[in-house]
C-alpha positions in Angstrom: 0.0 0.0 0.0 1.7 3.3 -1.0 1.7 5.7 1.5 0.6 9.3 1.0 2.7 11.9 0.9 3.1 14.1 3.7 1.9 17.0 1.8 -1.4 14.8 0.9 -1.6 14.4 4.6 -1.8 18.6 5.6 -4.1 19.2 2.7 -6.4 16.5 4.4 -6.2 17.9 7.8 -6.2 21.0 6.9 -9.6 20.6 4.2 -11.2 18.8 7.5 -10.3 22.0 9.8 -12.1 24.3 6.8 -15.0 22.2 7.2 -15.6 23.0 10.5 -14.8 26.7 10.3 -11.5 26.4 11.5 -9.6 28.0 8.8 -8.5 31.8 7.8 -11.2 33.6 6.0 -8.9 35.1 2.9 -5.2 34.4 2.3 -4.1 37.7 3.3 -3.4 37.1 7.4 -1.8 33.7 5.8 1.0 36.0 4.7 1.8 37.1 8.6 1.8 34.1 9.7 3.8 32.3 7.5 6.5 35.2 8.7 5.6 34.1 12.2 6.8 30.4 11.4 10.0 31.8 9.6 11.0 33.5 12.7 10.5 30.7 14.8 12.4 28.3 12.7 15.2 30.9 12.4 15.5 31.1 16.7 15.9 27.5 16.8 16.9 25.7 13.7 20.3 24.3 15.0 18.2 22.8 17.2 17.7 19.6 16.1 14.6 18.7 18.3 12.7 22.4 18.1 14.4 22.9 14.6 12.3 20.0 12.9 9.2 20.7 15.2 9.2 24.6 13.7 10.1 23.4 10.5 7.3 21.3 10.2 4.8 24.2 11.4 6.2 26.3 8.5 5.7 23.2 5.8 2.2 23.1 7.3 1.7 26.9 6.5 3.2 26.7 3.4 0.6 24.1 2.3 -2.2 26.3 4.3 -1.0 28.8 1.9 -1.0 27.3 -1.3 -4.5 26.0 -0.7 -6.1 29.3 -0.2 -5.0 30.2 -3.5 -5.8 27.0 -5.3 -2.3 26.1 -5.9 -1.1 22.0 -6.2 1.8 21.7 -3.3 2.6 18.5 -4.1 2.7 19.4 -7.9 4.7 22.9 -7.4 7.1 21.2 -5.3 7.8 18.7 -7.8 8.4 21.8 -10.8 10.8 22.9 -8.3 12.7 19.9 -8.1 13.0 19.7 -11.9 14.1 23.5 -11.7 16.5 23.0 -9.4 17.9 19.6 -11.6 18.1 21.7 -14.9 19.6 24.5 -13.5 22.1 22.4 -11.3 22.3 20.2 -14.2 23.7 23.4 -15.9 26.6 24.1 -13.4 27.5 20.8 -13.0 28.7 20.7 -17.1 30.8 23.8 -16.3 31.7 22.1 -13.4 35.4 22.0 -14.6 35.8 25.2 -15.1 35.1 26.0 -11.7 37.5 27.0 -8.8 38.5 23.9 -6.2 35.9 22.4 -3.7 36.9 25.1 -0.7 37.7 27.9 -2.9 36.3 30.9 -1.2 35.1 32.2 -5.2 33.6 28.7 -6.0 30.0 29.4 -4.7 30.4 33.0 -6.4 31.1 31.3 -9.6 28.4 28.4 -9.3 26.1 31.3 -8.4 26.8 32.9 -11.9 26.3 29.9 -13.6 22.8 29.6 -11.6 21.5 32.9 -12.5 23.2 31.8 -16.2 21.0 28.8 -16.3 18.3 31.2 -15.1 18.3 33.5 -18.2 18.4 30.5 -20.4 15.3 29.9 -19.3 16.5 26.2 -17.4 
């Protein structure tokens, strides 16, 4: 039996809470919030116990988020990961050009690349 994902499993929870009027009225206050979980996560994300419990409250808002505006999470997050391949894909074939693993310029250069691959339209 194949699991859901836990993205599947928010959207549930969180279509079961709208149901019973436990939900934000409009996406707007969403917005604060979500800023709210980002600070929390940033006070305590090394962590490792209250780091993964804050960054779990921020995945859940993130989802909240993207269902007030109709938007697939599971879906988006998948685009991003292809994104992310093509793009990386894209500094990885220039990879030889680049300055040593531990050069201080190397992430300046892969960064170039990135926004490179970005134009491009990768």
């Amino acid at each position: 039996m194949k699991r859901k994902s836990a993205i599947a499993d928010a959207l549930r929870m969180q279509k079961s809470a709208a149901r019973q009027g436990f939900d934000w009225g409009r996406p707007g206050p969403l917005w604060d919030k979500l800023q709210e979980e980002i600070g929390e996560l940033r006070e305590v994300a090394r962590d490792p116990v209250r780091g993964q419990e804050e960054l779990g409250d921020l995945l859940f808002m993130v989802v909240n988020l993207a269902r007030h505006y109709g938007l697939d999470p599971e879906r988006a997050l998948r685009g991003g990961n292809r994104k992310f391949m093509r793009r990386y894909g894209y500094i990885l074939k220039h990879a030889k050009h680049l300055p040593p693993l531990g050069h201080p310029r190397r992430l300046a250069q892969m960064e170039k690349l990135w926004q490179k691959a970005k134009r491009r339209g990768l």
